[in-house]
C-alpha positions as CSV (number, residue, x, y, z in Angstrom):
1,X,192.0,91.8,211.1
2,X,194.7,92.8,208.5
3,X,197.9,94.2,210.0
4,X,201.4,95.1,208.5
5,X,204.5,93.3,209.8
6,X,208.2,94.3,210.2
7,X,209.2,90.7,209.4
8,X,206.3,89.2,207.5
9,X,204.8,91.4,205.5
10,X,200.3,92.1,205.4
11,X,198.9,88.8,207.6
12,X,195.7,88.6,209.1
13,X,195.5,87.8,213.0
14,X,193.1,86.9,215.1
15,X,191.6,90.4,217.0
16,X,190.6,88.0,219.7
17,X,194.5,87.5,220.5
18,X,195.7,91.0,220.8
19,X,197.3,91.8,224.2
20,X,197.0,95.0,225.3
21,X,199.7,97.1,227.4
22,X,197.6,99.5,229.0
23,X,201.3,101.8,229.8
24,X,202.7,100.4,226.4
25,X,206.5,99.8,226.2
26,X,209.3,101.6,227.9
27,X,210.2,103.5,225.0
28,X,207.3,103.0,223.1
29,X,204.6,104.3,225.5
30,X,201.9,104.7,222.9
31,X,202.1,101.5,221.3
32,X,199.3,99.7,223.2
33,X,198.1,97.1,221.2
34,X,200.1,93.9,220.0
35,X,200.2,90.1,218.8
36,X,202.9,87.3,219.7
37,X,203.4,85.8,215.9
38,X,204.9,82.4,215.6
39,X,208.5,81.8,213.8
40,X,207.8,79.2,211.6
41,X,209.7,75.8,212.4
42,X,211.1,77.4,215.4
43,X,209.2,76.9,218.3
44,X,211.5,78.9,220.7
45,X,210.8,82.4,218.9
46,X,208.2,84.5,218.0
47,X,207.1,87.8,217.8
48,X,205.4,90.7,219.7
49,X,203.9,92.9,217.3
50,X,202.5,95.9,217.2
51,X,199.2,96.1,215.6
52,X,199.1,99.6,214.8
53,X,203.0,100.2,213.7
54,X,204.6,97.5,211.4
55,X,208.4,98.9,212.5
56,X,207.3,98.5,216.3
57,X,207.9,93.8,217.0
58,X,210.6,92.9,218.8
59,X,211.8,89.6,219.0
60,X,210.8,87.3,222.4
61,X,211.1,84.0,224.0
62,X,210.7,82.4,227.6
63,X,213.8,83.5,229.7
64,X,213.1,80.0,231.2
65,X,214.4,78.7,228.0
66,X,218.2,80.6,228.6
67,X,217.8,80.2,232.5
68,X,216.0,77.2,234.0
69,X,217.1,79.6,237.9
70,X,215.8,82.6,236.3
71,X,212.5,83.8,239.2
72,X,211.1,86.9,240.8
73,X,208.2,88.0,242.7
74,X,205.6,89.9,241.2
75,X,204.4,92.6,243.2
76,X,201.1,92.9,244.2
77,X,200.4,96.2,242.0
78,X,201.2,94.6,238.9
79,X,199.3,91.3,240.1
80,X,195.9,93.9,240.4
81,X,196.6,95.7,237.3
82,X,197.1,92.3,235.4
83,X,194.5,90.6,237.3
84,X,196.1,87.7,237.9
85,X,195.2,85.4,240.5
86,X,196.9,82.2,239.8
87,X,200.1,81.4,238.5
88,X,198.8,79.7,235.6
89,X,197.4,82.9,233.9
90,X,201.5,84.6,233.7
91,X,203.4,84.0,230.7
92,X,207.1,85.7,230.9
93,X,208.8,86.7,227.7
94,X,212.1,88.9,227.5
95,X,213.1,91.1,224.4
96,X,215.9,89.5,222.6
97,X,218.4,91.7,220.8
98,X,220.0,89.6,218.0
99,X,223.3,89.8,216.6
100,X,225.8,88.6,213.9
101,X,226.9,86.1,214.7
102,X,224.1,84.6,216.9
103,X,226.2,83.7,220.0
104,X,226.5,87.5,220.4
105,X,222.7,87.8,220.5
106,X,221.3,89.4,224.4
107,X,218.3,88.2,225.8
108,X,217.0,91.2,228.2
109,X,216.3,89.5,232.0
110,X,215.9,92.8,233.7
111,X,212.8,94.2,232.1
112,X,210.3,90.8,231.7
113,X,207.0,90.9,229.7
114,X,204.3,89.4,231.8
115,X,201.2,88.8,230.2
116,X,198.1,87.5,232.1
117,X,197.0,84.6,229.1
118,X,193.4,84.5,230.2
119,X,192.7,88.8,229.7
120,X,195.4,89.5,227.4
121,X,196.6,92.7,229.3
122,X,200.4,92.7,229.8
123,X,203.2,94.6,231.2
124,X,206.6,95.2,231.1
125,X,208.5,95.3,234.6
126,X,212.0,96.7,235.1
127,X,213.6,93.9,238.1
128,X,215.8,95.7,240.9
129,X,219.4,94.9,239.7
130,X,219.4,91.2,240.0
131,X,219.5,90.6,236.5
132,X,220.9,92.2,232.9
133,X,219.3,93.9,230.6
134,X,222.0,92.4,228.1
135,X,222.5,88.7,229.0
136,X,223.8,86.4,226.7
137,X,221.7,83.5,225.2
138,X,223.2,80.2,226.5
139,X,220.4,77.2,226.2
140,X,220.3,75.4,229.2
141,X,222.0,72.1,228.0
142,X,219.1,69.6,228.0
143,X,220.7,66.2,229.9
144,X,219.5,63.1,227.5
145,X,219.4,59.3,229.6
């Protein structure tokens, strides 16, 4: 199918890849439907895309990547409504809000995107007050032998 992009202009993406968010985005409650779109040559980044609205993507990226400690439970509501049954199935994004210059770009810990990978329904959480909504983006140092 043939979408419209905020950052890439018309593409085609696969239909068979569109997650759906059955309560849609805090903020953007009727914008259901969306694709995770690849940066190219940057394989931390990408995406999430709303197939219906080109203005509506935000920019994403595993919180694991800023915060190797970064964990919560999911509760068992959101585990039935994403019919998740193993851990394998969850992929966690956060919404990254990106500044000039970079080291003043937020990555948003509080409200994760979990996506089930095998039905392609996802949700956005809000955590209890454990984490910012507005933390900044420190890659964990990677310890080379």
């Amino acid at each position: 199918m043939n979408i419209e992009t905020k950052y890439f202009g018309r593409m085609t993406v696969d239909e068979e890849k569109v997650i759906r968010f059955e309560k849609g985005l805090p903020g953007f409650q009727d914008e259901k439907a969306f694709v995770l779109i690849d940066f190219p040559d940057n394989p931390v980044f990408q995406i999430l895309q709303s197939i219906t609205t080109a203005l509506v993507a935000f920019v994403v990226a595993s919180p694991y990547h800023f915060n190797k400690e970064y964990s919560f439970d999911l509760e068992e509501q959101v585990k039935e409504e994403l019919s998740i049954a193993r851990p394998e199935q969850v992929k966690v994004l956060s919404i990254l809000t990106l500044r000039d210059p970079f080291v003043d770009s937020t990555i948003n810990l509080q409200a994760p995107l979990i996506i089930n990978i095998d039905s392609l329904i996802g949700q956005q959480i809000i955590l209890a007050d454990e984490y910012s909504s507005r933390t900044t983006m420190q890659a964990e140092k990677v310890k080379v032998d």
